[in-house]
PyMOL Python script that loads the backbone (N, CA, C, O; Angstrom):
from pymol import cmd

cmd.read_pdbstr("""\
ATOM      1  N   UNK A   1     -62.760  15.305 -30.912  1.00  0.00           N
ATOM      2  CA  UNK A   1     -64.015  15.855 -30.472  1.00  0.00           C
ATOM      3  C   UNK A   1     -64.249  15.528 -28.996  1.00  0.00           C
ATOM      4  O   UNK A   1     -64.612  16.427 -28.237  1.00  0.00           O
ATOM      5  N   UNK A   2     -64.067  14.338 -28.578  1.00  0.00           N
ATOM      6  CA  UNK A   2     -63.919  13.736 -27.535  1.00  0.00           C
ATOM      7  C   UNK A   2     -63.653  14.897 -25.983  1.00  0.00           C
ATOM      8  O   UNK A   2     -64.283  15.571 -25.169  1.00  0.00           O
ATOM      9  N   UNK A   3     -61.964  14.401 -26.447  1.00  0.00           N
ATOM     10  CA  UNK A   3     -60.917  15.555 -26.062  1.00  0.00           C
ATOM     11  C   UNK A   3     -61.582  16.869 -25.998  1.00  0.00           C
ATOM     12  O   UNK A   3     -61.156  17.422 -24.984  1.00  0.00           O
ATOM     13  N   UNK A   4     -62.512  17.704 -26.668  1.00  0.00           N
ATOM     14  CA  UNK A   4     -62.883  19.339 -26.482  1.00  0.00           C
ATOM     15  C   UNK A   4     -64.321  18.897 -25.489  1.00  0.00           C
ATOM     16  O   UNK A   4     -64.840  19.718 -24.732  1.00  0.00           O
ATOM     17  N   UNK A   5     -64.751  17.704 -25.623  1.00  0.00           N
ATOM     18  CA  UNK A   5     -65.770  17.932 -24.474  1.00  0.00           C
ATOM     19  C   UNK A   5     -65.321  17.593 -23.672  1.00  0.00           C
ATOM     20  O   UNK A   5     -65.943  18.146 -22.765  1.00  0.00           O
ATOM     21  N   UNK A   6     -64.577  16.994 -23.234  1.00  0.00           N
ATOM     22  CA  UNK A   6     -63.723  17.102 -21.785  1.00  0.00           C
ATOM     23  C   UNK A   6     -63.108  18.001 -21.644  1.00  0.00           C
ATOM     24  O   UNK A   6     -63.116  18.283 -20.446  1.00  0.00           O
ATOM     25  N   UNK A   7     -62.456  18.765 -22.275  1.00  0.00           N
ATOM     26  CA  UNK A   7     -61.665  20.345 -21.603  1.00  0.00           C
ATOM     27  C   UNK A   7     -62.941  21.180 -21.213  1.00  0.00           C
ATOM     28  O   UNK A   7     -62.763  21.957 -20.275  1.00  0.00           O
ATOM     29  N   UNK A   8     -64.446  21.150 -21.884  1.00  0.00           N
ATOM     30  CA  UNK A   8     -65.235  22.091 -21.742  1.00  0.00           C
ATOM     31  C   UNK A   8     -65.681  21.866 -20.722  1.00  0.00           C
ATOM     32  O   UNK A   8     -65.749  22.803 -19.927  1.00  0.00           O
ATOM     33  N   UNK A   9     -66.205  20.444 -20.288  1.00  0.00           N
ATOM     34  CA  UNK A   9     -66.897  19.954 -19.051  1.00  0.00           C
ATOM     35  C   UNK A   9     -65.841  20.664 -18.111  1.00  0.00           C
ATOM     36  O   UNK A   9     -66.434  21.497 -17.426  1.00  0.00           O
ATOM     37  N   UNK A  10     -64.503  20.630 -17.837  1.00  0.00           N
ATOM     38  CA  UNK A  10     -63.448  20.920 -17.108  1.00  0.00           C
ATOM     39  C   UNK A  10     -63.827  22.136 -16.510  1.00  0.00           C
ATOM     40  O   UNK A  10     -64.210  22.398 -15.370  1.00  0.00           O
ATOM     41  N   UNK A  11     -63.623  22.892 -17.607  1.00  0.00           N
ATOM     42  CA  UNK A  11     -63.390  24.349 -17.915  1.00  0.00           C
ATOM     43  C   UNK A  11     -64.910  24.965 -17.047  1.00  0.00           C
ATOM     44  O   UNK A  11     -64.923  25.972 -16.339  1.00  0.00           O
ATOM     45  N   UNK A  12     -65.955  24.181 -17.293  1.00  0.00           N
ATOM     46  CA  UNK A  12     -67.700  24.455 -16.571  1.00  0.00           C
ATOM     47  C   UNK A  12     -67.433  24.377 -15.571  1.00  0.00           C
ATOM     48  O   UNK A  12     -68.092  25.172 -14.901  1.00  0.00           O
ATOM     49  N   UNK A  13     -66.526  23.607 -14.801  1.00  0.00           N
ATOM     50  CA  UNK A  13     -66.772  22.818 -13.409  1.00  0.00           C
ATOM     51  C   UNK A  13     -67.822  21.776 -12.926  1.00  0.00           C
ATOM     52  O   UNK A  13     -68.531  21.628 -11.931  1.00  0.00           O
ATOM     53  N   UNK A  14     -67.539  20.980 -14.354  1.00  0.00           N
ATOM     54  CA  UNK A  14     -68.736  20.354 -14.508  1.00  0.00           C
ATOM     55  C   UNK A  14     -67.640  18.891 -14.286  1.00  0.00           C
ATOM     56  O   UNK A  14     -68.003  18.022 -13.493  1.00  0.00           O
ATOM     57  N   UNK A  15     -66.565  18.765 -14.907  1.00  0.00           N
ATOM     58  CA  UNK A  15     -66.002  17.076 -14.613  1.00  0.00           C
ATOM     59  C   UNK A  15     -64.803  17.885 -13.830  1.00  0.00           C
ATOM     60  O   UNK A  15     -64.521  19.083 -13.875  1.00  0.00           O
ATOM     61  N   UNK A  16     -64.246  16.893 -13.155  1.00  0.00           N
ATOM     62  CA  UNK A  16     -63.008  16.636 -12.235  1.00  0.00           C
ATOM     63  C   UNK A  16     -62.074  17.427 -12.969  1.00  0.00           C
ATOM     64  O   UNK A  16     -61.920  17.282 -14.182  1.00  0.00           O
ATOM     65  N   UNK A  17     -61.371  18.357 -12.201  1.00  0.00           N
ATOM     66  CA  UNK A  17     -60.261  18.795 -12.453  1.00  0.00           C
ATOM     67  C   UNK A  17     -59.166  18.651 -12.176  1.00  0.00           C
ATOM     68  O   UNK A  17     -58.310  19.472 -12.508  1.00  0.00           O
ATOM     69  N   UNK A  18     -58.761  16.979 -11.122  1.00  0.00           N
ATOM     70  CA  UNK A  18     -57.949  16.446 -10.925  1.00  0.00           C
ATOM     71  C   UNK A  18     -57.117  15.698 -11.743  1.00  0.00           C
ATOM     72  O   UNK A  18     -55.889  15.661 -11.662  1.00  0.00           O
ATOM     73  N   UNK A  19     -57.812  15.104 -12.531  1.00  0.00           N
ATOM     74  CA  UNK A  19     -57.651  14.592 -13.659  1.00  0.00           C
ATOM     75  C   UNK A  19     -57.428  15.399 -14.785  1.00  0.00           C
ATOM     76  O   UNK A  19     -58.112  16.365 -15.124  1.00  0.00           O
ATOM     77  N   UNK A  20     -56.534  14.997 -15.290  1.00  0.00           N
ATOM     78  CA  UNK A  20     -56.243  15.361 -16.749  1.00  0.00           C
ATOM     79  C   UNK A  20     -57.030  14.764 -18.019  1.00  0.00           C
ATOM     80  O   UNK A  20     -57.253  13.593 -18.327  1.00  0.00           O
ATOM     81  N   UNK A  21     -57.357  15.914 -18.619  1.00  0.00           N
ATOM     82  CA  UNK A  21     -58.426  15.590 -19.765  1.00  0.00           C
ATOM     83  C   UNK A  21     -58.198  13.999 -21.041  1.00  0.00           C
ATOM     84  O   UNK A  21     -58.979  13.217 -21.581  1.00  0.00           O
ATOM     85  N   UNK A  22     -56.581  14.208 -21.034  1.00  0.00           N
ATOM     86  CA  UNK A  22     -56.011  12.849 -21.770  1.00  0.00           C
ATOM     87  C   UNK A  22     -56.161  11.933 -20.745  1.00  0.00           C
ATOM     88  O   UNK A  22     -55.948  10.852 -21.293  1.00  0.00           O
ATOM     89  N   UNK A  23     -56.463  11.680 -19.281  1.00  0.00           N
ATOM     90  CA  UNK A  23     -56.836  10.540 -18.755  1.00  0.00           C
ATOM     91  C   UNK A  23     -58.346  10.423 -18.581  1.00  0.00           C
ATOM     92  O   UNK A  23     -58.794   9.387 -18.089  1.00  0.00           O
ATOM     93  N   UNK A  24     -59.296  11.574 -19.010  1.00  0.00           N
ATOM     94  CA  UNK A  24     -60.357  11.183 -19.126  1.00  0.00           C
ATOM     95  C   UNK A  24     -61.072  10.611 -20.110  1.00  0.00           C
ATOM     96  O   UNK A  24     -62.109   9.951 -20.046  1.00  0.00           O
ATOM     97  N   UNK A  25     -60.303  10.983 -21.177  1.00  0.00           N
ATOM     98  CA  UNK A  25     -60.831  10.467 -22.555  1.00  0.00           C
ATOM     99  C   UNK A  25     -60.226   8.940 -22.286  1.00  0.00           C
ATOM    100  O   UNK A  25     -61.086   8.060 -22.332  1.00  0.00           O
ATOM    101  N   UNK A  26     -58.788   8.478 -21.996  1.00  0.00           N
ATOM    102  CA  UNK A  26     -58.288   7.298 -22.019  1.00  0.00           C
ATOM    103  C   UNK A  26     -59.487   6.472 -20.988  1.00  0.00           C
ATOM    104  O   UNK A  26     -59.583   5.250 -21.104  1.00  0.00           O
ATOM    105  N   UNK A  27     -60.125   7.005 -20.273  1.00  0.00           N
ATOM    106  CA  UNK A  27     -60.937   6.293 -18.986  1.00  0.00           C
ATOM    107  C   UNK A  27     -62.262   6.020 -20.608  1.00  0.00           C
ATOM    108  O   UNK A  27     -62.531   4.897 -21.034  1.00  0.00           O
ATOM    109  N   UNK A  28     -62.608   6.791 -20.957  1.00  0.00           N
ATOM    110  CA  UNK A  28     -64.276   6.769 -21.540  1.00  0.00           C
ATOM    111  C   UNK A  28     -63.757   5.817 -22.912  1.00  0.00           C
ATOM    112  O   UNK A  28     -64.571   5.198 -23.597  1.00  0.00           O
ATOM    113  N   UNK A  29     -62.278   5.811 -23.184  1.00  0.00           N
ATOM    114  CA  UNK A  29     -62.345   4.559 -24.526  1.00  0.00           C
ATOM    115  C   UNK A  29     -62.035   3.011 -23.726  1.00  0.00           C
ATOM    116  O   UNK A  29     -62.237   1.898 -24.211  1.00  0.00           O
ATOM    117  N   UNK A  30     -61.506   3.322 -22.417  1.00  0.00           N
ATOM    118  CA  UNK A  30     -61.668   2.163 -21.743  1.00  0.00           C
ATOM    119  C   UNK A  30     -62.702   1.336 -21.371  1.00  0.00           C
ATOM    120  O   UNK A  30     -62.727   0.106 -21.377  1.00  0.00           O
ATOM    121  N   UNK A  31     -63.887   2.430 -20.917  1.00  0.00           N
ATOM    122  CA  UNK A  31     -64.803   1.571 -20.694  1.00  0.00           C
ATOM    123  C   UNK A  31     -65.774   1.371 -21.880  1.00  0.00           C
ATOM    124  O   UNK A  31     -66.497   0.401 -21.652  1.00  0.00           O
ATOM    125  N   UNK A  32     -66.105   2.111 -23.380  1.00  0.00           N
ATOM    126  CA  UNK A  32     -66.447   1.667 -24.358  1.00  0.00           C
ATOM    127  C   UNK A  32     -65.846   0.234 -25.132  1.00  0.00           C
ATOM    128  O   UNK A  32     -66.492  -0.504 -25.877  1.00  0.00           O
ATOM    129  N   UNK A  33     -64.398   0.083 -24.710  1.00  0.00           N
ATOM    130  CA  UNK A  33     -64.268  -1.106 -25.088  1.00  0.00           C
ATOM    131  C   UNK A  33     -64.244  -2.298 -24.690  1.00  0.00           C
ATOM    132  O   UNK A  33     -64.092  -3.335 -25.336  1.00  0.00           O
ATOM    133  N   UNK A  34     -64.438  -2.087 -23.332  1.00  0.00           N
ATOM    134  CA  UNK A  34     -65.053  -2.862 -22.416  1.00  0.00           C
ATOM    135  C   UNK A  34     -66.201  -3.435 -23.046  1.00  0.00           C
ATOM    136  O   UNK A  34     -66.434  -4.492 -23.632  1.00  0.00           O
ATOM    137  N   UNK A  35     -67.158  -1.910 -22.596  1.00  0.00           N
ATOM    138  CA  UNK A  35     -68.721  -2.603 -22.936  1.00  0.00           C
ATOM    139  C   UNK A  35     -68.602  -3.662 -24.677  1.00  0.00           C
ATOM    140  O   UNK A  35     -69.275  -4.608 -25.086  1.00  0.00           O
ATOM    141  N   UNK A  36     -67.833  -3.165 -25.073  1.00  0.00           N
ATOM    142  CA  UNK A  36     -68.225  -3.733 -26.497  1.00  0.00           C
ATOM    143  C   UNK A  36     -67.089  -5.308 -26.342  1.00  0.00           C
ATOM    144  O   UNK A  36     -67.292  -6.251 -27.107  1.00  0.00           O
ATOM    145  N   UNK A  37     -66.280  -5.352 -25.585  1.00  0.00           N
ATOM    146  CA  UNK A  37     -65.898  -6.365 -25.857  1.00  0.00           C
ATOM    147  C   UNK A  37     -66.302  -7.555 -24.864  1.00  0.00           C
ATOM    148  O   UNK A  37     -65.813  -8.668 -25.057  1.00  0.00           O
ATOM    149  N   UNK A  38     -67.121  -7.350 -23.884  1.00  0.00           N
ATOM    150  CA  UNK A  38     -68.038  -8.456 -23.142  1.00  0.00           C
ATOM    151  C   UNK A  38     -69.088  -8.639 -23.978  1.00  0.00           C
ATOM    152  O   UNK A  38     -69.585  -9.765 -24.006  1.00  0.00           O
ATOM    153  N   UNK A  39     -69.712  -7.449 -24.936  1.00  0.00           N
ATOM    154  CA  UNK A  39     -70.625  -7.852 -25.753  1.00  0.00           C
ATOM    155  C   UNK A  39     -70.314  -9.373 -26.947  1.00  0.00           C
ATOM    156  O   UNK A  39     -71.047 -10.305 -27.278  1.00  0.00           O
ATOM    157  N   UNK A  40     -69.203  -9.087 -27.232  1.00  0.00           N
ATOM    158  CA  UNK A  40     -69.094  -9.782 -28.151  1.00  0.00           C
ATOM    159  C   UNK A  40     -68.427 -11.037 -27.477  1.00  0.00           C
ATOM    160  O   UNK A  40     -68.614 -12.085 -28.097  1.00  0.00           O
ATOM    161  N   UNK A  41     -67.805 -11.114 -26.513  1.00  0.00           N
ATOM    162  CA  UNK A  41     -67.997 -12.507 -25.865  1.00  0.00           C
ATOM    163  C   UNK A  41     -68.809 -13.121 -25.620  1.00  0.00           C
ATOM    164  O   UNK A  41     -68.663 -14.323 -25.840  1.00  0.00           O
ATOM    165  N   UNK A  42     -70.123 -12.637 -25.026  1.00  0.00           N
ATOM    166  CA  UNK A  42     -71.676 -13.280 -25.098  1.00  0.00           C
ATOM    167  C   UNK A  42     -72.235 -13.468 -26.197  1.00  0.00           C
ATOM    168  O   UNK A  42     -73.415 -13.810 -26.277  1.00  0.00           O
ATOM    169  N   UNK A  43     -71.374 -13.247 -27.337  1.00  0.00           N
ATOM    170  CA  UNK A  43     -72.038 -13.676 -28.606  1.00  0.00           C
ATOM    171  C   UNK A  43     -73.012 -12.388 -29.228  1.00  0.00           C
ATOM    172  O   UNK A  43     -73.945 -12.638 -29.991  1.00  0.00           O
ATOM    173  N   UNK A  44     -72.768 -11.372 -28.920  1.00  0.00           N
ATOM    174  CA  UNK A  44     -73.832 -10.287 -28.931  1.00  0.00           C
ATOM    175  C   UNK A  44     -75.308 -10.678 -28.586  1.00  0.00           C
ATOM    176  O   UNK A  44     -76.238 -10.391 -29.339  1.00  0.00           O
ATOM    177  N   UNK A  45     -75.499 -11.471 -27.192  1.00  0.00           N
ATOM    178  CA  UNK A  45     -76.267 -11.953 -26.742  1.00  0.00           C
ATOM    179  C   UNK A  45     -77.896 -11.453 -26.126  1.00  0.00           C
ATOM    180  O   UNK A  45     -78.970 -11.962 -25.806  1.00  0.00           O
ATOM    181  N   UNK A  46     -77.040  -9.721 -26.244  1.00  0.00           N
ATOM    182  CA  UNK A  46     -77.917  -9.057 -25.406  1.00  0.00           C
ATOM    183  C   UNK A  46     -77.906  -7.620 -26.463  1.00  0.00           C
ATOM    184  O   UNK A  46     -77.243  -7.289 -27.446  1.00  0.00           O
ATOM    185  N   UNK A  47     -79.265  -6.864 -25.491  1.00  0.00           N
ATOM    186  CA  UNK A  47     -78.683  -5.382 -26.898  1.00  0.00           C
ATOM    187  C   UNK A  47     -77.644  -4.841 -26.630  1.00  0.00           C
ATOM    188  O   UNK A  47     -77.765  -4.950 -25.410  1.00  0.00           O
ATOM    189  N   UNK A  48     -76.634  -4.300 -26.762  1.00  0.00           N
ATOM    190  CA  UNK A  48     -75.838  -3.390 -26.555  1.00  0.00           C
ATOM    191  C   UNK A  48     -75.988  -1.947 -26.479  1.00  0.00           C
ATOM    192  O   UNK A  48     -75.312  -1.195 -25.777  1.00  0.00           O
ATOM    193  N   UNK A  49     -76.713  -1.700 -27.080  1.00  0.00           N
ATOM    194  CA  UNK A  49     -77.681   0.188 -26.569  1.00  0.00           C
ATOM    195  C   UNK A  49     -78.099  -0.002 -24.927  1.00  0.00           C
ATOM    196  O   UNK A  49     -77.831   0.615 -23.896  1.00  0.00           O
ATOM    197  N   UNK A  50     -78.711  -0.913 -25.186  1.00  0.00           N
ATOM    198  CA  UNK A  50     -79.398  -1.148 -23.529  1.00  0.00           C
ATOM    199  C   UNK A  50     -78.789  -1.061 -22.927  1.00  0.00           C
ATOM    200  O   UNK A  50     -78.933  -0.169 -22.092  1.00  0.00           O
ATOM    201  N   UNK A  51     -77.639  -1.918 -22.881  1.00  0.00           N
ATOM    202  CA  UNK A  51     -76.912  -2.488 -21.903  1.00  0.00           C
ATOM    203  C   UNK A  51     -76.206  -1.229 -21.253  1.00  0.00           C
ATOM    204  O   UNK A  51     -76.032  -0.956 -20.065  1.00  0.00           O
ATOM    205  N   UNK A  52     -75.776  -0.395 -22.664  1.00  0.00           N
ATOM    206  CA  UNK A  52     -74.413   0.893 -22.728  1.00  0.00           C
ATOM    207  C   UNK A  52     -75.404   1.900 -21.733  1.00  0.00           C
ATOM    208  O   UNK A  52     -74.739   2.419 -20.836  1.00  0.00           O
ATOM    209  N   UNK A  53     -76.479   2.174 -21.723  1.00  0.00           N
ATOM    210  CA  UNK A  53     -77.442   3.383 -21.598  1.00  0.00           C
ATOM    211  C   UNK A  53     -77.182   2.938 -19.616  1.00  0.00           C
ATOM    212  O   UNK A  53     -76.865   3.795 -18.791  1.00  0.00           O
ATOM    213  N   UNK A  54     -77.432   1.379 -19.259  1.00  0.00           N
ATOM    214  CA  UNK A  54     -77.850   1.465 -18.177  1.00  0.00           C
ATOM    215  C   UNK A  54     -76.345   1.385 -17.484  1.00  0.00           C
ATOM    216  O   UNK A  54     -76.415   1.599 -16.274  1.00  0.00           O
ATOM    217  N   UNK A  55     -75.286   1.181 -17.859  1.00  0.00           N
ATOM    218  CA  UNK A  55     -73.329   0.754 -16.989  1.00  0.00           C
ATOM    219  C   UNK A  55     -73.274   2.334 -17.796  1.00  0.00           C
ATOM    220  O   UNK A  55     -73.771   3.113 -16.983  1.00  0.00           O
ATOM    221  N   UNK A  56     -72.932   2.991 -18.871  1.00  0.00           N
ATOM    222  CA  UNK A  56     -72.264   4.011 -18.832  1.00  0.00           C
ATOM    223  C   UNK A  56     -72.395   5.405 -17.610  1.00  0.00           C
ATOM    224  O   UNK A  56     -71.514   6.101 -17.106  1.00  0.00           O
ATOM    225  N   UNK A  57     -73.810   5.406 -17.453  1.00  0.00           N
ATOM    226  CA  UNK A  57     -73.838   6.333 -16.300  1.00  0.00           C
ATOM    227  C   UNK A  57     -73.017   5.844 -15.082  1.00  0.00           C
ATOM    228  O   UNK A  57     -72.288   6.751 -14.683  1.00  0.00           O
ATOM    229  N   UNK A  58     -72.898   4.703 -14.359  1.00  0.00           N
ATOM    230  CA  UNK A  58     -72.063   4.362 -13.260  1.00  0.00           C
ATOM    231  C   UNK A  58     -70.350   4.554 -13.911  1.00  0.00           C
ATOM    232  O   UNK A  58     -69.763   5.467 -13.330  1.00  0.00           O
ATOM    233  N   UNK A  59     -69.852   4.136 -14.549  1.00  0.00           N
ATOM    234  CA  UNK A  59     -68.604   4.596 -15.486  1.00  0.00           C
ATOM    235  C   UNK A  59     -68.434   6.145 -15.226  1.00  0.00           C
ATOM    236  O   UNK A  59     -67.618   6.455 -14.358  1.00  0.00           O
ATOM    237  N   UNK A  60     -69.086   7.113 -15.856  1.00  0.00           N
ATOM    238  CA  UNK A  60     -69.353   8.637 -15.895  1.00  0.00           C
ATOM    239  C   UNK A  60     -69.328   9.006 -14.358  1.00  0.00           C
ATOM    240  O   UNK A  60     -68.560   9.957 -14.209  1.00  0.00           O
ATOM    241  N   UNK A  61     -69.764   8.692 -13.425  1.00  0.00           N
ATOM    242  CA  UNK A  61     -70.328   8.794 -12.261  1.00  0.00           C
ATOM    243  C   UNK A  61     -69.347   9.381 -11.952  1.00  0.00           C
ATOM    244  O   UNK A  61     -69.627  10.501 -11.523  1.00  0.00           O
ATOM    245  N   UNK A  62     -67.512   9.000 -11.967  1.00  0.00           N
ATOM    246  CA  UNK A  62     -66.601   9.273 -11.177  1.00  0.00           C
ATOM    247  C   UNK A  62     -66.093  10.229 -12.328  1.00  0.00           C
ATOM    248  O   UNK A  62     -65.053  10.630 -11.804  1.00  0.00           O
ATOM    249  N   UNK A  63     -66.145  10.749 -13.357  1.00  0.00           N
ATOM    250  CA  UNK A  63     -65.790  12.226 -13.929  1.00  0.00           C
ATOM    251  C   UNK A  63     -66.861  13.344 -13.422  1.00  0.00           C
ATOM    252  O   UNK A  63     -67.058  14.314 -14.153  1.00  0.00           O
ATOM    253  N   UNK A  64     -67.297  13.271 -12.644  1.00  0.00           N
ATOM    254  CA  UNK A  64     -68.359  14.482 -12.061  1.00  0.00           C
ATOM    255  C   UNK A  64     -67.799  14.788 -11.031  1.00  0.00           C
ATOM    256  O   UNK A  64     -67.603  14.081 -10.042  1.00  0.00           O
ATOM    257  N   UNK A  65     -67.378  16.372 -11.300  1.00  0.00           N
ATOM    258  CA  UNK A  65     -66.753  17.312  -9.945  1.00  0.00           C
ATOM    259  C   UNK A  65     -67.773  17.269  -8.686  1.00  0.00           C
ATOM    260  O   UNK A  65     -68.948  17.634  -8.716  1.00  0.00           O
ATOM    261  N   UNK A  66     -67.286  16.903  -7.910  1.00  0.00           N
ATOM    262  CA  UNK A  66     -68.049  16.977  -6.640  1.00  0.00           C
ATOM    263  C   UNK A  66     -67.267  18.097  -5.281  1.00  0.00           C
ATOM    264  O   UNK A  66     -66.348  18.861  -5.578  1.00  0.00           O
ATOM    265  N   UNK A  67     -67.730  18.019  -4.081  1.00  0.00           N
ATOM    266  CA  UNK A  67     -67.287  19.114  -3.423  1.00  0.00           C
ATOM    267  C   UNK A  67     -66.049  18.753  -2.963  1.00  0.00           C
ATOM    268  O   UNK A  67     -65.325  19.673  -2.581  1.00  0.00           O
ATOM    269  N   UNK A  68     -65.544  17.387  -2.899  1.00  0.00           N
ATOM    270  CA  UNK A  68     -64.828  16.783  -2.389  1.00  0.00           C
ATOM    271  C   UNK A  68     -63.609  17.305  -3.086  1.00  0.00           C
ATOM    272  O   UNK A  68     -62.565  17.710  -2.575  1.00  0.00           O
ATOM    273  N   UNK A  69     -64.026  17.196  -4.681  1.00  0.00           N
ATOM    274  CA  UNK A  69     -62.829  17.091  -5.108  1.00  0.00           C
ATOM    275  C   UNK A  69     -62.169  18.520  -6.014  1.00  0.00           C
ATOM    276  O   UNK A  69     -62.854  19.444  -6.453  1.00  0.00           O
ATOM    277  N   UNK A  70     -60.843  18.395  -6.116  1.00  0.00           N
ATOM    278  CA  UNK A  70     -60.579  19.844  -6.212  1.00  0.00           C
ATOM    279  C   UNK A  70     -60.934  21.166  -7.248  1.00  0.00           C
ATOM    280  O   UNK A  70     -61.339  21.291  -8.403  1.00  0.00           O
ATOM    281  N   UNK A  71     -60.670  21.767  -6.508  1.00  0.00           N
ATOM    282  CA  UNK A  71     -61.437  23.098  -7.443  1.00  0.00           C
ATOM    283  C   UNK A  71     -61.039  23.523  -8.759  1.00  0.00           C
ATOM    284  O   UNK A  71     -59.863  23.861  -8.891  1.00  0.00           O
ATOM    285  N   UNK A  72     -61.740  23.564  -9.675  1.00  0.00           N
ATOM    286  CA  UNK A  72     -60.917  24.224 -11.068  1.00  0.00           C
ATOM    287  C   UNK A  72     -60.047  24.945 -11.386  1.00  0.00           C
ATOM    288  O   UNK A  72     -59.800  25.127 -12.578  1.00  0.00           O
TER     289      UNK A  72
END
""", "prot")
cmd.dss("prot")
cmd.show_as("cartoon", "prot")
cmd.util.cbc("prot")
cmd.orient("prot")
């Protein structure tokens, strides 16, 4: 499921088309397991919704086509 919203975002000119869709999905389980595995080093110390809502947008930030980068 993942995988078809990244070809679609692609396909919009909505994420990077430099990137290949299997390195974008590999980027978004990278940083989910990130977030979840500092969580659980702090002991699940903190919320984890919270936390995900306010770092996933900076994460996302760099799959957004910009002018810079190349055209679809």
């Amino acid at each position: 499921m993942l995988r078809q919203i990244m070809a679609q975002g692609q396909q919009r000119g909505e994420l990077r088309s430099d990137v290949t869709v299997s390195e974008l999905v590999r980027v978004y389980a990278l940083c989910e397991r990130a977030l979840i595995y500092d969580w659980c080093l702090s002991g699940g110390g903190y919320s984890l919704p919270q936390y995900s809502q306010t770092m996933l947008p900076l994460f996302f930030g760099g799959f957004r086509r910009t002018s810079s980068t190349n055209t679809p």
